[in-house]
N, C-alpha and C positions, 0 to 999 in steps of 0.2 A: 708427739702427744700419744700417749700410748692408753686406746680405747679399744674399746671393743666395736670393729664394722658392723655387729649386728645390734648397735645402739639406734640405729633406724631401719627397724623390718620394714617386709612389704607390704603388712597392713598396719604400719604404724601412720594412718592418714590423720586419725585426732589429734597425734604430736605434733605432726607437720599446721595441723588446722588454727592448730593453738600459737605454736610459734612464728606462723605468717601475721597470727593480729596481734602478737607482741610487739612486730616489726613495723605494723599498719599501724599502732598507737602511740607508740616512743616515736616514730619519724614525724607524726601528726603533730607532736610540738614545734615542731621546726618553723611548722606550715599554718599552725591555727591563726597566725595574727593579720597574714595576708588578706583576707577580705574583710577586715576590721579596722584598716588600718583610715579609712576615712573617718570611720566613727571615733576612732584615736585622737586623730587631728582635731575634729570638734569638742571632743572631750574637753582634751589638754589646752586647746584654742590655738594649736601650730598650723603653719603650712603640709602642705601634703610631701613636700620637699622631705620634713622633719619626720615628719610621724613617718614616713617609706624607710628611715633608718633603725626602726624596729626590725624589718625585715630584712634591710643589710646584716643587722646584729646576728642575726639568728645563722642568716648563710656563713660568714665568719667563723660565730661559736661552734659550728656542726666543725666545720675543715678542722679548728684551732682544737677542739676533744678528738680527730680524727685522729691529730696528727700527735696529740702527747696524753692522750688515753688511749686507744685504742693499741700501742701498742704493748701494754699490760698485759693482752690477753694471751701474750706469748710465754709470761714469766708467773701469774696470777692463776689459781683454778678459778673457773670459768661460772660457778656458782657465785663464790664470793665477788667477783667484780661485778658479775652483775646486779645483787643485792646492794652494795654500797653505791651502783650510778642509781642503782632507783628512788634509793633514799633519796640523794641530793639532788635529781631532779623535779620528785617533790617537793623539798622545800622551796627551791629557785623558780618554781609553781607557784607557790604559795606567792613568794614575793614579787612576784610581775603583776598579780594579781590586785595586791593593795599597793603597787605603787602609787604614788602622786606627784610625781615630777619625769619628765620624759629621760634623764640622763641614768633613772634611777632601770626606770624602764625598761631604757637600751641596755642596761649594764645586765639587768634578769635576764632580756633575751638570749645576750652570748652566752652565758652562764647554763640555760637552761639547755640550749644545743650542744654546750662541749660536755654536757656529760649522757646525753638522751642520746648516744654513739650504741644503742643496745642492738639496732641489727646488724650495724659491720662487726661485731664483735661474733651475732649469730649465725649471720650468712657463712662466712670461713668455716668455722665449728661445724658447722653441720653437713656444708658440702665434703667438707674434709671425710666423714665419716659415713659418706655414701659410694659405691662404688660408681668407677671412671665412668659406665654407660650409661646412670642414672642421675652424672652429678650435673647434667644441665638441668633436667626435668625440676631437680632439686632448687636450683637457685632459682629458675623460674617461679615456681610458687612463691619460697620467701618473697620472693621481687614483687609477685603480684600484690601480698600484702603487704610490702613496702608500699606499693606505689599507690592504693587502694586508701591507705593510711594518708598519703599526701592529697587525694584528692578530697577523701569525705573529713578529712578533718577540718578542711576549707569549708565545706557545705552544712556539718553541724556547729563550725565555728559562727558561720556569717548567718544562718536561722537561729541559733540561741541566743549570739549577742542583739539582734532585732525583737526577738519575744520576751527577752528579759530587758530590753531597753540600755544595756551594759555592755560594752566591752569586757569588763572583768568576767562575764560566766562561763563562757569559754575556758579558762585557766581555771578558775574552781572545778570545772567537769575532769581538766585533763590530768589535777592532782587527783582527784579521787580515782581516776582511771589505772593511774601510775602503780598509787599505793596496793590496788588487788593485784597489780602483776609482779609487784615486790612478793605477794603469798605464793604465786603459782610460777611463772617458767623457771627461776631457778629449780626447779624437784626436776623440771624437764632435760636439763641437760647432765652433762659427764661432770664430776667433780673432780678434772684432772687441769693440769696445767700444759704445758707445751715442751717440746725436746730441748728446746731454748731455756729450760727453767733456770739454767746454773748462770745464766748472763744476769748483767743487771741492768737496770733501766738506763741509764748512758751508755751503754756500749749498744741496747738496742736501738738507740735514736742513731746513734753512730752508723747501724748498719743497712740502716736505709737508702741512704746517698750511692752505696755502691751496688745497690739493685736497679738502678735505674741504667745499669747497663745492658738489659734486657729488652730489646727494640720492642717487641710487642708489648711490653709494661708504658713503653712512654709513649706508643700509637694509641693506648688506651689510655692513657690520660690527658693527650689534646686533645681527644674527641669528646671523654665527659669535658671538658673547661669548657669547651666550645658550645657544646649545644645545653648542658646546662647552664651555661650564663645565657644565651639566645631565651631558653625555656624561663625561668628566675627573672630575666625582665620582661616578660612576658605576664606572668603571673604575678608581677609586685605592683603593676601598673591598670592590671586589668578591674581591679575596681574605681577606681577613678575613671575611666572612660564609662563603665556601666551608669557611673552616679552624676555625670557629663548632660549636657543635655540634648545630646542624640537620643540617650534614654532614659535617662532619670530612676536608676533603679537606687535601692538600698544593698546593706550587707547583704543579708538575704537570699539575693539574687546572684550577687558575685559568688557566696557558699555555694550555691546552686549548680555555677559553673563547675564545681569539682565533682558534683553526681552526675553532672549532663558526659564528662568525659572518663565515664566508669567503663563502660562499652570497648573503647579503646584499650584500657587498660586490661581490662579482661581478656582480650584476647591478643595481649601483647604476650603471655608466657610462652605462645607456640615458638618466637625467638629462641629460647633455649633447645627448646628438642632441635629446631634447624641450624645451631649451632653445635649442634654435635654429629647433624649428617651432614652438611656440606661447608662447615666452615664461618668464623664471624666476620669477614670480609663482606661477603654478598646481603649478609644481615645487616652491618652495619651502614651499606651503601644501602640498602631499601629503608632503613628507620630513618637515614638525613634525608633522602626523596621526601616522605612521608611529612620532616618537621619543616621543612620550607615550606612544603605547599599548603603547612597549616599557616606561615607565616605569612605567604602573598595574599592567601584570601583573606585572614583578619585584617590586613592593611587595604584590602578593596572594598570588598562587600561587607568584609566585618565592622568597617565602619558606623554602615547605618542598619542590618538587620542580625538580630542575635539567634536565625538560624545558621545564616553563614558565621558565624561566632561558635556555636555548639559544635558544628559539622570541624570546625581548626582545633576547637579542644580534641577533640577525640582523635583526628590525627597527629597531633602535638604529643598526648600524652601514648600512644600506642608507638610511635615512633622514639619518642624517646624512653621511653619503659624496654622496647626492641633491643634499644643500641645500647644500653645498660647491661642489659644480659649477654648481650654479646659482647661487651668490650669484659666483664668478670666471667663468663667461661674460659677467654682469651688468655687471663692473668692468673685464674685458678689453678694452670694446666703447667704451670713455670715450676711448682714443686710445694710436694706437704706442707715441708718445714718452712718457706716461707710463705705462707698462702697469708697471714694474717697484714705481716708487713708490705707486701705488696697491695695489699687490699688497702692498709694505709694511704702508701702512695696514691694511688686510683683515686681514693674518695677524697684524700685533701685537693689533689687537683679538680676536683670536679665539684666542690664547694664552695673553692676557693673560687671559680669562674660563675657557682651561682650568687656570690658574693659580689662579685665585680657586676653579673649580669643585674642585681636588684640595686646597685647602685647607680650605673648608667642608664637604666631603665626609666630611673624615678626622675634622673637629671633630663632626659633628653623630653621625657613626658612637658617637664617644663617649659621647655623650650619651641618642640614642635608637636606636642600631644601624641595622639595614636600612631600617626601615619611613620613618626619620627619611630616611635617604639619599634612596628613591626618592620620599618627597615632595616634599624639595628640589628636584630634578631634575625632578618633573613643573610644581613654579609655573616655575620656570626656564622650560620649554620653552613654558610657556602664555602667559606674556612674552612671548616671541620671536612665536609667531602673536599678538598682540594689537599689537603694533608693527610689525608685515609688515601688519595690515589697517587702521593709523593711516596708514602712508606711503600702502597703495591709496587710501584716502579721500582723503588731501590729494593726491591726483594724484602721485604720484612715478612715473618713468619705472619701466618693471620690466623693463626689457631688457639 
């Protein structure tokens, strides 16, 4: 990709400000339907079983645009792709919105994630064009408006759909949201395309399979599968325990939970700067500490009080916001020309497990409620560190 390094100065903080809640609003669709999804259920008059496959839909759709959009951005200038995923994520906006039938529903939500793929498209692009001692600090921020985006879009999803009385006004807010950043990021980035330009889209899908020979590329994508599915059923399940009658809350309240664990995420970016002085090993061993033990306490305490609840969000999501930026410092550093396709690999894997995690999540809820959930969630994440300290032992890079 041949840009100019000086396309991000060092007072270019409004660019960066801007393209963190680009990253924060496009991922926020992913994530709007989770605390809504009770009031789905009653809507449509399904089971919670049913309506919870909204939010399988959307983890799927995210992996499924990861993995056969997102590698355009190798062959596409970087303006025009991002203009035509915004368009059609507004429409597939539009249409979740007036759905009436749950199949139709499900079908908008995959639709709406495989193409709302706008921050793996930005995070690459942009750390790309940061120099090597500023490119953690760099993904750090995007990350925190990534992940800023997955929590309050739950908190203004689950307060609007209670004060407008509708599930649908949620998706009416997130298309009109969509449509102003169709006017503004594209002006913000390089209108160039990638060195890869002269390949073509099957030989690019081709050339992923033999990246995966990169040990550090595949340490970092069993640790996103792992603790993003642990995290994803966690959060697909967590308004149905709130609406339960330990507590009897509304959407509302489940929204709520995504600003109670803003704290966390806020100060999850220092990850990246300490991935760049000591390594994403030791980061990513301190983020799994962090999501377990937000796991044991929601399965003890967090049963019956929602300060012990508050206090596991915020280490949930500060832990896993952590091990994110450290598993893509990790894969960033494997080389330019392939940062975008690696970045593929990474996030299909790590979708694809919050995909599995919001499906088993919903089933086991079923079966054993709460207590079932956060044990799931905690072997999940205990995985993830026993396989971070398989690759340390056989020597895997952790850089």
């Amino acid at each position: 990709m041949t840009v100019n390094k000086r396309f991000i100065p060092d007072d270019g903080r409004l660019k960066m400000i801007l393209l963190a809640i680009a990253c924060g609003i496009t991922v926020g669709n992913v994530y709007l339907c989770q605390p809504i999804l009770e009031q789905i259920a009653m809507s449509m008059n399904v089971t919670p079983k049913i309506s919870g496959l909204v939010a399988v839909g959307a983890q799927a759709g995210y992996a499924l645009g990861i993995l056969f959009v997102l590698p355009i951005a190798d062959i596409v200038a970087s303006r025009r792709l991002v203009r035509i995923l915004l368009l059609l994520t507004a429409l597939f906006i539009v249409i979740a919105a007036t759905s009436t039938s749950m199949p139709l529903l499900i079908a908008a939500s995959v639709a709406i994630s495989s193409t709302t793929v706008i921050p793996q498209i930005l995070i690459p692009i942009i750390s790309g064009l940061a120099a090597p001692e500023r490119r953690g600090k760099i993904i750090g921020t995007l990350q925190t408006g990534l992940i800023l985006g997955i929590l309050l879009s739950r908190t203004i999803s689950g307060g609007l759909a209670e004060l407008a009385g509708t599930w649908r006004a949620p998706y009416v807010l997130s298309a009109i949201l969509t449509i102003l950043l169709f006017f503004i990021i594209p002006r913000l980035l390089p209108d160039s395309g990638n060195q890869t330009q002269k390949s073509n889209y099957i030989t690019l899908l081709r050339s992923l399979l033999p990246l995966l020979k990169y040990r550090p590329l595949r340490l970092s994508m069993i640790l996103g599968f792992l603790v993003f599915a642990a995290f994803s059923a966690f959060w697909a399940t967590l308004a149905f325990q709130l609406a339960s009658p330990a507590f009897v809350l509304g959407s509302a309240a489940a929204g709520l939970f995504g600003l109670y664990g803003a704290p966390g995420a806020i100060l999850a970016p220092q990850a990246g700067r300490l991935s760049d002085r000591i390594g994403s090993f030791k980061v990513n061993l301190f983020s799994i500490l962090a999501v377990l033990t937000a796991f044991i306490l929601s399965g003890t305490l967090g049963g019956i009080s929602l300060l012990a609840l508050i206090l596991a969000v915020n280490l949930l999501d500060f832990g896993l916001q952590s091990g994110q930026i450290a598993n893509q410092v990790r894969i960033f550093s494997l080389g330019d020309d392939i940062r975008a396709r690696v970045n593929t690999l990474y996030m299909v894997a790590t979708f694809s497990g919050g995909a599995l995690g919001a499906f088993l999540g919903t089933q086991v809820w079923s079966l054993s409620g709460w207590i079932g959930v956060c044990l799931l969630s905690s072997v999940l994440t205990a995985l993830a560190g026993l396989m971070l300290f398989f690759y340390r032992k056989d020597n895997c890079s952790h850089r």
